[in-house]
C-alpha positions in Angstrom: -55.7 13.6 -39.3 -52.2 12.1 -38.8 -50.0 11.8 -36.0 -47.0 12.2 -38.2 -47.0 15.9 -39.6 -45.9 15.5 -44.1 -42.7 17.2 -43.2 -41.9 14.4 -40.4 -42.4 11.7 -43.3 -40.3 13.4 -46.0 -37.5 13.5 -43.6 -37.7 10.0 -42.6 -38.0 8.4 -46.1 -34.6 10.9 -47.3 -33.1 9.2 -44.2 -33.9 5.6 -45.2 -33.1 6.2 -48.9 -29.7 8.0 -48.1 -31.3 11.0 -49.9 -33.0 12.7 -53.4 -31.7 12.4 -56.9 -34.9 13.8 -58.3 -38.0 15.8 -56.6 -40.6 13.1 -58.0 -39.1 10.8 -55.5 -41.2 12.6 -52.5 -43.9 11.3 -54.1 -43.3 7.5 -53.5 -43.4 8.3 -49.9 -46.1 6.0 -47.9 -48.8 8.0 -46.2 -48.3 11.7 -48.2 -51.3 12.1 -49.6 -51.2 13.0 -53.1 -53.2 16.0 -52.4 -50.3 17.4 -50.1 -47.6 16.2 -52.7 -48.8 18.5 -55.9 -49.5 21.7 -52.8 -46.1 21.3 -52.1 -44.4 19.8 -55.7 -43.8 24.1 -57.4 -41.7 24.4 -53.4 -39.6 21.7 -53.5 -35.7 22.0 -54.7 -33.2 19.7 -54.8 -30.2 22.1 -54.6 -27.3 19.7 -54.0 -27.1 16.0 -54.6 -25.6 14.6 -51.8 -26.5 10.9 -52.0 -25.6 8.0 -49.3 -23.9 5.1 -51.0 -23.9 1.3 -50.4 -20.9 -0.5 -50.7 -22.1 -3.4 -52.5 -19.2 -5.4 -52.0 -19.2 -5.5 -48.0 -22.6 -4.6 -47.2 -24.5 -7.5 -45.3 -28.1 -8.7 -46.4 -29.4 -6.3 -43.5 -27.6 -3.1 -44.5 -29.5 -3.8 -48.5 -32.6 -4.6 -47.1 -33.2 -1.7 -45.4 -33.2 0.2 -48.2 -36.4 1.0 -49.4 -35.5 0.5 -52.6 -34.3 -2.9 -52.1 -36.9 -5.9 -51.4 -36.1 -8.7 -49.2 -35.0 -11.1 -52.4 -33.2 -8.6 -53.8 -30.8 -7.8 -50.9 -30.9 -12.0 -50.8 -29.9 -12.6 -53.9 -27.3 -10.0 -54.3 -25.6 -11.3 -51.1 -26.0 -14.8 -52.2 -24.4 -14.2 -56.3 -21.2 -12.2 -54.4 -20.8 -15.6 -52.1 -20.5 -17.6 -54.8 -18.9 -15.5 -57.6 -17.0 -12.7 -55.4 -17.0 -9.1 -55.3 -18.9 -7.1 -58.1 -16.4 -5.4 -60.5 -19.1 -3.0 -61.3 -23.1 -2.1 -61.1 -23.8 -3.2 -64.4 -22.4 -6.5 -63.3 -26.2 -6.7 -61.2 -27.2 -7.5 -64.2 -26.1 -10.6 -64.1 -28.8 -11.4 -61.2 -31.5 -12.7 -63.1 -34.3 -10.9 -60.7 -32.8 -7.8 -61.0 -33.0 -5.4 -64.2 -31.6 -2.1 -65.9 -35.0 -0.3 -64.1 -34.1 -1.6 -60.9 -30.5 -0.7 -61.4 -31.3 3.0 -63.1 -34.1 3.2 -60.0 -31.8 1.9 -56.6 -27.7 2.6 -58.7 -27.6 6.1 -57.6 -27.6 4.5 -53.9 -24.9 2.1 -54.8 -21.2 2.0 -55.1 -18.6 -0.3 -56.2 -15.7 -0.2 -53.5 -12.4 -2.5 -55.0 -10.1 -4.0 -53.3 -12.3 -4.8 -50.4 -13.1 -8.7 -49.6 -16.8 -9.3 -49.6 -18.6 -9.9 -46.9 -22.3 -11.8 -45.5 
């Protein structure tokens, strides 16, 4: 048995995404067992979408990286395209960094946000 209870680790990975767009998400979380996940899937609501968004135009490699979403050469490369080409005009413009693609962008958008008239940042 675990020291951390299911309900412990389902609260921590909605903290470090920033929240749920969709139930199946629960699943993805490291150390459920999938035994626990379809006991609890028929409980499990998501009755409002309340989602915490990156500002992709000021957040520093550290604040993309630790979204779980977001590997280490993701958060790189995204910091590294807006140094040399400034701030993203919108999250389609992603796209443009050849690592990252329309399922990465459908998966880890919803946890993004494009915030003008803001200088970008490291």
């Amino acid at each position: 048995s675990s020291d951390v209870c299911s309900s412990d680790l389902i609260v921590q990975f909605r903290e470090k995404l920033g929240g749920f767009y969709k139930i199946e998400q629960v699943a993805e979380i490291y150390g459920l067992q999938d035994t626990i996940y379809l006991l609890i899937r028929p409980y499990l609501l998501l009755n409002e979408i309340s989602l915490r968004k990156i500002p992709v135009n000021s957040a520093g490699f550290d604040t993309l990286n630790a979204h779980p979403y977001i590997q280490f050469a993701e958060a790189r490369a995204i910091v590294q395209y807006r140094k040399q080409h400034g701030a993203f005009l919108s999250l389609d413009d992603l796209l443009k960094i050849s690592i990252l693609n329309a399922e990465w962008l459908a998966k880890v958008g919803p946890y993004l946000e494009i915030e003008h008239g803001t200088a970008a940042r490291e």
